[in-house]
KEKE-3310 file (N, C-alpha, C; in steps of 0.2 Angstrom, whole numbers, plus 5000, padded with zeros to 4 digits):
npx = (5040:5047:5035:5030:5038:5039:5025:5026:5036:5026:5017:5024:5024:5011:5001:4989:4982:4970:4972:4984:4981:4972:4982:4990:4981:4983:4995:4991:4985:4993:5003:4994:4991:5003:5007:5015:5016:5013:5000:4997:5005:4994:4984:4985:4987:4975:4965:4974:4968:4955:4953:4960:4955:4953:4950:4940:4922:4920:4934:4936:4928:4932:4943:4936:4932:4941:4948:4939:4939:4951:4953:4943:4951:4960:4954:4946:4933:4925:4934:4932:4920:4920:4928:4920:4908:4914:4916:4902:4899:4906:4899:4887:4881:4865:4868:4881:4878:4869:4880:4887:4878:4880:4892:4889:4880:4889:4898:4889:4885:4897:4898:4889:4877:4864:4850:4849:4857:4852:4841:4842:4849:4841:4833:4840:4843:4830:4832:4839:4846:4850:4863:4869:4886:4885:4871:4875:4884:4875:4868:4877:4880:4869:4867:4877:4874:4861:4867:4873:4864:4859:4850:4850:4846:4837:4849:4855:4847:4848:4860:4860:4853:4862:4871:4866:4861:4868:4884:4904:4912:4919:4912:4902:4909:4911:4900:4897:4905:4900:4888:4894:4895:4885:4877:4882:4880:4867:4869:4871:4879:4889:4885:4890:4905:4907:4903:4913:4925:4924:4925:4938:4942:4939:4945:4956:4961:4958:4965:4967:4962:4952:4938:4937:4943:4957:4966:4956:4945:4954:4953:4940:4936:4943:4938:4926:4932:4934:4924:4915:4922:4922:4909:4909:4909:4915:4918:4911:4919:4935:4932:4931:4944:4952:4952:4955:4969:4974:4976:4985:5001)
npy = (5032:5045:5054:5048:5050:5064:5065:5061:5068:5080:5075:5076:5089:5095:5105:5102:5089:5082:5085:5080:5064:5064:5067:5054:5047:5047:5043:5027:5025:5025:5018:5004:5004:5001:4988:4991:4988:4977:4968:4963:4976:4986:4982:4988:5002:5004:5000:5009:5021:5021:5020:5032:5048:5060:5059:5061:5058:5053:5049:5037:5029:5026:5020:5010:5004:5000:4991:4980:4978:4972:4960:4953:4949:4942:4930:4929:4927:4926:4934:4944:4947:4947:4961:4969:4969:4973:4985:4993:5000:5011:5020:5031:5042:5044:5046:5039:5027:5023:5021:5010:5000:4996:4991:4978:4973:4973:4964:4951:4950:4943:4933:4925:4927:4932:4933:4940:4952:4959:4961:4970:4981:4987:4990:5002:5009:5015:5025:5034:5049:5053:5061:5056:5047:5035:5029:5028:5018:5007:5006:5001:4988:4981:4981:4972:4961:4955:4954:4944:4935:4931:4942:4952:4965:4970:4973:4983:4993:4997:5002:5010:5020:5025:5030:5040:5049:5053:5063:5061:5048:5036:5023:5027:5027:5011:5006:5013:5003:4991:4993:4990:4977:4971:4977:4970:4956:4955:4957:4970:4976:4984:4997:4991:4990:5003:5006:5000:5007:5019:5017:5011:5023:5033:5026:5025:5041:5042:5035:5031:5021:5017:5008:5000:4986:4984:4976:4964:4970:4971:4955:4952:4959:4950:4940:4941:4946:4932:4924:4930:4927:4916:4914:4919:4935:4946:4958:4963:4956:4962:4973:4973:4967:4976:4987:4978:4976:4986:4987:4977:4973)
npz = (5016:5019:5022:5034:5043:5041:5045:5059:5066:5066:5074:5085:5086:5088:5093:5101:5107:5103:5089:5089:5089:5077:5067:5069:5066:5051:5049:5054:5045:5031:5037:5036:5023:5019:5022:5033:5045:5060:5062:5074:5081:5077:5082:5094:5091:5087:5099:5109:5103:5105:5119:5124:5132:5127:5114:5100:5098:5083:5079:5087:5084:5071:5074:5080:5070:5060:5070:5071:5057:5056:5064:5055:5043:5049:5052:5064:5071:5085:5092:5084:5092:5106:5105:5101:5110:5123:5117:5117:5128:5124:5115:5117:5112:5103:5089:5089:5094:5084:5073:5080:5079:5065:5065:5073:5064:5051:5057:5060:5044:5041:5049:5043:5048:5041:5042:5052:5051:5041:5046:5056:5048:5040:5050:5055:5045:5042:5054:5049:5038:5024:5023:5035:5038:5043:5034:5020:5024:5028:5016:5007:5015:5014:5002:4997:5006:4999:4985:4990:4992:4980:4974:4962:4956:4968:4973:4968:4969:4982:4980:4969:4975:4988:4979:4973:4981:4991:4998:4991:4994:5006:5005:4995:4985:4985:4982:4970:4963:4968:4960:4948:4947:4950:4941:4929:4934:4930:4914:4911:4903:4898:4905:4916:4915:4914:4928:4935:4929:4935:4950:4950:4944:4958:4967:4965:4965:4980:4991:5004:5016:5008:5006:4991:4985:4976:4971:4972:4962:4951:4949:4949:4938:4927:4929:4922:4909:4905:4905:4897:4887:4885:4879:4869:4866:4862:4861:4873:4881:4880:4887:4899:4902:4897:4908:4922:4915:4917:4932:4933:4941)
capx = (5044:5046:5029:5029:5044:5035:5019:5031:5039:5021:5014:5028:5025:5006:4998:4981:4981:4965:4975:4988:4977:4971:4989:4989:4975:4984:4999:4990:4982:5001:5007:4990:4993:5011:5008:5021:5014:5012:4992:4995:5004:4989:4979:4987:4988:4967:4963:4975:4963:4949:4954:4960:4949:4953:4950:4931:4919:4921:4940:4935:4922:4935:4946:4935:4928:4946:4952:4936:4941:4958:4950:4941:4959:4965:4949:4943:4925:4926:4939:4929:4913:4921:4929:4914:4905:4921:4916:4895:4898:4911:4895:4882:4876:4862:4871:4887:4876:4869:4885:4889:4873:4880:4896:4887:4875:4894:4901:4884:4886:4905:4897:4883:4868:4859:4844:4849:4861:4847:4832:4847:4852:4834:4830:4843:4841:4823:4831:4845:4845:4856:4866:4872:4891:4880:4868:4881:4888:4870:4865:4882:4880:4862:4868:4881:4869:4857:4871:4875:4856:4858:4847:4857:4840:4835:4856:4855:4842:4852:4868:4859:4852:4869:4874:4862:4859:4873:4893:4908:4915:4924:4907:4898:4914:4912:4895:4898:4909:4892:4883:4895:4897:4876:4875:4886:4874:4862:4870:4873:4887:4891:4883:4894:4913:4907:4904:4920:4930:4924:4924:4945:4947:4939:4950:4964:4962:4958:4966:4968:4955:4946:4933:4937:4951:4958:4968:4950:4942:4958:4951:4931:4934:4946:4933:4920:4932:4936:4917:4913:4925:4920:4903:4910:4904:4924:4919:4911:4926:4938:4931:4934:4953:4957:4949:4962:4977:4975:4977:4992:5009)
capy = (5033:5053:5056:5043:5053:5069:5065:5060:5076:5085:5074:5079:5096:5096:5112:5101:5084:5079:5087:5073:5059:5066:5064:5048:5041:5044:5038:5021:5023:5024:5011:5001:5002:4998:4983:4992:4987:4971:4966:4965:4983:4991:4983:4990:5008:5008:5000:5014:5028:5019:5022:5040:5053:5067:5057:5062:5052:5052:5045:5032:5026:5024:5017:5003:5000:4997:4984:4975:4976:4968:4955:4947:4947:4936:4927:4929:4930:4926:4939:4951:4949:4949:4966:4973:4969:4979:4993:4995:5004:5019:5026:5033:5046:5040:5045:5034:5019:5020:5019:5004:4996:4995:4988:4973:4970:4969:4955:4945:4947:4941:4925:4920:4931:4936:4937:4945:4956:4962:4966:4975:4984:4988:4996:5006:5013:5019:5031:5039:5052:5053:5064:5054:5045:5028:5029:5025:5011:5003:5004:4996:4983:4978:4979:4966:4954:4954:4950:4934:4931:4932:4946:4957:4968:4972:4975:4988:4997:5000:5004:5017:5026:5029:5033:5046:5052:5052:5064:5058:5047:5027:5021:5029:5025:5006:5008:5012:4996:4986:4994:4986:4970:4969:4977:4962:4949:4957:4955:4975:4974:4993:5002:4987:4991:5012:5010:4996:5010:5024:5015:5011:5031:5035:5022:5030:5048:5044:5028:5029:5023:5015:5000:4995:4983:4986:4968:4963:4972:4967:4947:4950:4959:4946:4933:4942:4945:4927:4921:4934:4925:4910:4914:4922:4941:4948:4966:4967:4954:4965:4980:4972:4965:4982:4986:4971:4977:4995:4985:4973:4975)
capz = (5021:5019:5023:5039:5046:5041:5052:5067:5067:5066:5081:5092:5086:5088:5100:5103:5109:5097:5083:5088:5087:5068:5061:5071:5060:5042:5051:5054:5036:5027:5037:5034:5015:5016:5028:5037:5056:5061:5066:5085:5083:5074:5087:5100:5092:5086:5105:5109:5101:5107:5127:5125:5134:5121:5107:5100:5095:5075:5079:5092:5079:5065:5077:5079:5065:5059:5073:5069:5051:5055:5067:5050:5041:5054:5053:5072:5072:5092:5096:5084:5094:5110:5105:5099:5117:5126:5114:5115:5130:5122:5111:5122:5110:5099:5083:5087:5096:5078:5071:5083:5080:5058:5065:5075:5058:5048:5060:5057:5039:5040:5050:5040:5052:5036:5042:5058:5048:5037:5049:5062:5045:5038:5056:5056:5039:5045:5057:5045:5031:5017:5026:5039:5036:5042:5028:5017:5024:5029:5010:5006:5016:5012:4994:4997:5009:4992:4982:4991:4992:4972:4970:4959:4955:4973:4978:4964:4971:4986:4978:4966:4980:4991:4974:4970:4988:4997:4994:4988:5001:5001:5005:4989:4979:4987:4982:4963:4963:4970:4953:4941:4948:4950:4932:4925:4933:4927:4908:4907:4902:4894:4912:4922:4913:4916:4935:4937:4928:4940:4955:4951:4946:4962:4973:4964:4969:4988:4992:5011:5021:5004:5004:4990:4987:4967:4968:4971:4956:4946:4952:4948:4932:4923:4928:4922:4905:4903:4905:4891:4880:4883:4877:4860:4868:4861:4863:4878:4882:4879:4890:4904:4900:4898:4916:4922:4911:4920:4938:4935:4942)
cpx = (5045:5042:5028:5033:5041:5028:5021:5031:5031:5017:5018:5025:5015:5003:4994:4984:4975:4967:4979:4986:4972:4976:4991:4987:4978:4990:4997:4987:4988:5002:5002:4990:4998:5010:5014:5022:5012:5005:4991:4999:4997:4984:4978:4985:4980:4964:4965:4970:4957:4947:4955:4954:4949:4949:4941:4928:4920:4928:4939:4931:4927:4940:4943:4933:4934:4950:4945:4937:4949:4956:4945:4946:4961:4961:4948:4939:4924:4927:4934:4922:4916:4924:4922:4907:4908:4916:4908:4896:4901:4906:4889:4879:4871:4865:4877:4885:4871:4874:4889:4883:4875:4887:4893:4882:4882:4898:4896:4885:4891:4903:4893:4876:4867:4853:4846:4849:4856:4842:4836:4849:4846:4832:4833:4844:4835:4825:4835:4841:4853:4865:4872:4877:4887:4877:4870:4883:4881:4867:4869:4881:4874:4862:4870:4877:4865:4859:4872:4869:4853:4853:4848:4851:4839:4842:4855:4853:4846:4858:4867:4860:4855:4870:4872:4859:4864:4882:4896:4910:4918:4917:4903:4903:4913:4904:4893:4900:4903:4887:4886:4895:4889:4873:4877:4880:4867:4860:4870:4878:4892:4893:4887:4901:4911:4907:4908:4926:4930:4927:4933:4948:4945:4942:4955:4967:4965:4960:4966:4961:4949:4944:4937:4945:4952:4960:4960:4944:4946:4955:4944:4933:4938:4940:4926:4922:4932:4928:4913:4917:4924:4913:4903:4909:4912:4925:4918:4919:4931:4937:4935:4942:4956:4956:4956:4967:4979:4976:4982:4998:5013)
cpy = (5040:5054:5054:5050:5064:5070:5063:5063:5079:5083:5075:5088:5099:5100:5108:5094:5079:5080:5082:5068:5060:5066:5057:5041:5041:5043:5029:5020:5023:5018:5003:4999:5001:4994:4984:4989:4980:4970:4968:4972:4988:4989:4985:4998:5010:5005:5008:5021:5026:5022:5029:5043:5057:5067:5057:5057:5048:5046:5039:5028:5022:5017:5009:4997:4996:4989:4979:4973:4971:4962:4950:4947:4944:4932:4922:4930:4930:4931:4945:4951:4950:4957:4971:4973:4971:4983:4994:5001:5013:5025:5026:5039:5043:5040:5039:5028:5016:5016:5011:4997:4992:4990:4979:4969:4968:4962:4950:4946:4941:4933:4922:4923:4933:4940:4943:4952:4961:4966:4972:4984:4990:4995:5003:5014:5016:5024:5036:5042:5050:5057:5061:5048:5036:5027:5026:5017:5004:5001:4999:4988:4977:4976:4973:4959:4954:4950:4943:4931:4931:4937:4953:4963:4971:4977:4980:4993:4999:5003:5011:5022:5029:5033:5041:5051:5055:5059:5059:5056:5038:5023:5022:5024:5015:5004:5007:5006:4992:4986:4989:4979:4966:4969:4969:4957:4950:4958:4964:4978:4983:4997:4998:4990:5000:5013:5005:5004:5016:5022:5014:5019:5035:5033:5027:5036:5049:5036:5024:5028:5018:5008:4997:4991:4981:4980:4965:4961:4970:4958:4948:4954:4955:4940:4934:4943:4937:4923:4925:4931:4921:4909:4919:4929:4943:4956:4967:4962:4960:4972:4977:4968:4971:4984:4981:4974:4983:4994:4982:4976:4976)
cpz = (5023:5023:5032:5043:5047:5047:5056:5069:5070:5073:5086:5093:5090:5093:5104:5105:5103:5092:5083:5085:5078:5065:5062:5066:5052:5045:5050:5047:5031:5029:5034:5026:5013:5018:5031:5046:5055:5064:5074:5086:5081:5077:5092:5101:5090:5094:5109:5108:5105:5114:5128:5126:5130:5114:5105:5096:5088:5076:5081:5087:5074:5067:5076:5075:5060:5063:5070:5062:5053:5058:5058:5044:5042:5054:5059:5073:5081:5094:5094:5089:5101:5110:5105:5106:5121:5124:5114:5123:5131:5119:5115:5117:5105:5094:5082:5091:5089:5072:5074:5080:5071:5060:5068:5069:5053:5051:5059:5052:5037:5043:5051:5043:5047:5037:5048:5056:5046:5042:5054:5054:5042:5043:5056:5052:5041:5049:5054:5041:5029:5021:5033:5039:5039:5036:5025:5018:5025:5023:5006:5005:5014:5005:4993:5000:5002:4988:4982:4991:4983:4971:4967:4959:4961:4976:4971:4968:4979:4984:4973:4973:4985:4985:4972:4975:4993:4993:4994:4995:4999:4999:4999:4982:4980:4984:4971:4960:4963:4964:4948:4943:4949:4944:4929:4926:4930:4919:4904:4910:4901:4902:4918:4923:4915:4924:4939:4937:4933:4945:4955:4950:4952:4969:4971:4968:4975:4990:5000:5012:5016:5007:4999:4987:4978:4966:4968:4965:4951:4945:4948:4940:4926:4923:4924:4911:4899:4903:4898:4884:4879:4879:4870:4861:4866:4865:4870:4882:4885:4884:4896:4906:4900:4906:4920:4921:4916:4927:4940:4936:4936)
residu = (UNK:UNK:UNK:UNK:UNK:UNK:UNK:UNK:UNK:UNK:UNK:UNK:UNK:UNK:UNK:UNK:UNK:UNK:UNK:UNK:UNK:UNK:UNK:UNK:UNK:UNK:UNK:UNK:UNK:UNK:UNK:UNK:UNK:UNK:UNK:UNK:UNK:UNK:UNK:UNK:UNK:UNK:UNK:UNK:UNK:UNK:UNK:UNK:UNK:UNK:UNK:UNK:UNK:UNK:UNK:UNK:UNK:UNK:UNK:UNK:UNK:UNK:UNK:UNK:UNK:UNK:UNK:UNK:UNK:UNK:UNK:UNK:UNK:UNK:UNK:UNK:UNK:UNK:UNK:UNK:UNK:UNK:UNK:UNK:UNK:UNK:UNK:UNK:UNK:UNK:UNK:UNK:UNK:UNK:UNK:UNK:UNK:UNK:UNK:UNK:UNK:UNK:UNK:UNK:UNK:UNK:UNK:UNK:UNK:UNK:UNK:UNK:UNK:UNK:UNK:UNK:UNK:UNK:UNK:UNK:UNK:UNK:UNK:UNK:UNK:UNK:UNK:UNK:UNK:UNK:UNK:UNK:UNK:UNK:UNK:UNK:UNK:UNK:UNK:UNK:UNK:UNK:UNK:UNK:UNK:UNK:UNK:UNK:UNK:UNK:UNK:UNK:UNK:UNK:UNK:UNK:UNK:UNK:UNK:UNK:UNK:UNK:UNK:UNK:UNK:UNK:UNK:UNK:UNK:UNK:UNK:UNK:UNK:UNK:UNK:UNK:UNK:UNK:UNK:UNK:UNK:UNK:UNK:UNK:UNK:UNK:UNK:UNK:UNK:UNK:UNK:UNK:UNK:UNK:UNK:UNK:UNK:UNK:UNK:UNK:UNK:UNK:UNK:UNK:UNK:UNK:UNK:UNK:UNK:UNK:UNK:UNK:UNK:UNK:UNK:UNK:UNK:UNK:UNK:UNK:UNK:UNK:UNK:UNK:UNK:UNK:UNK:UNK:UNK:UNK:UNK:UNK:UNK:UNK:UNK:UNK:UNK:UNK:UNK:UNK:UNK:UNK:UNK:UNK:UNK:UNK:UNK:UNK:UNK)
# end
């Protein structure tokens, strides 16, 4: 609440207008991780950045790519695809119609377009390098469609190579998380609990704004240490209970 009240003050005070709209964004990223705002206010206030003339691409991108995250909260596949056909005509440079192009391959993920998902996801990866904040989120994603096509070996190999290609970022960190949870099915078990634990001390650090979601990780590693005890496995059992124990209220 401090904090809230503090970036208030400082958007009144702000010299720049774009400077505004950057206190703006961890405004809505505080209240977002308080559930301080109610859904139809935070989709007023990232429509809001969306419309602004000031407001530069990067922002306008974040914007959106958050209302379409709230849009599958409320699970509104409709509304998110309506939104996201508003919004194809705000990114006009190649770089942010590529960025728009990852956002239309996550709403098909979300309603079942695999394959679509994947050949839109694929393409798109062919015109990126490592370097560019898509990248990232393209190898994620391809990791995750993998997974649900149970190929934990192939989603690996996506989630290495953000990892090992890419900076520190939520994506990378969201990324590391995709390794332990592909390790485990994969029955390694040691290299799964090292890039669980990573992946909750780099939620930690940087929590605004993260992928990944720690009640979440709390949920997949108790299932993963109660499946291990059922099969008499104590020790590695046990790694992942402690994992769990480090996450409960």
């Amino acid at each position: 609440a401090e904090a809230l009240k503090d970036y208030q003050e400082a958007v009144t005070q702000a010299p720049e207008a774009t400077r505004s709209w950057d206190l703006r964004k961890r405004i809505l990223e505080i209240h977002k991780a308080g559930s301080e705002l109610k859904s139809e206010a935070l989709h007023r206030e990232y429509e809001a950045m969306l419309a602004a003339r000031e407001v530069r691409d990067e922002l306008r991108y974040w914007a959106a790519e958050q209302n379409l995250e709230l849009f599958e909260q409320e699970e509104k596949p409709a509304e998110a695809e309506r939104f996201l056909a508003a919004c194809e005509g705000k990114f006009t440079e190649p770089m942010w119609q590529r960025a728009y192009g990852y956002l239309q391959a996550l709403a098909w993920y979300r309603t079942g377009r695999n394959d679509d998902a994947e050949r839109l996801l694929r393409s798109l990866r062919d015109q990126l390098v490592p370097g560019d904040p898509i990248y990232a989120r393209c190898g994620w994603l391809l990791g995750k469609l993998l997974q649900r096509q149970e190929s934990p070996e192939a989603a690996l190999g996506f989630f290495d190579d953000v990892v090992n290609s890419t900076t520190p970022g939520h994506y990378r960190t969201a990324c590391i998380l995709g390794r332990g949870e592909t390790l485990a099915a994969l029955e390694r078990f040691d290299e799964s609990a090292e890039a669980f634990n990573e992946a909750i001390r780099l939620t930690a650090v940087d929590p605004y704004g993260a992928v990944v979601d720690l009640q979440v990780v709390r949920e997949a590693t108790t299932a993963l240490y109660q499946s291990l005890l059922t099969q008499g496995e104590l020790a590695q059992a046990m790694e992942y209970l402690r994992l769990a124990a480090r996450l409960a209220p």
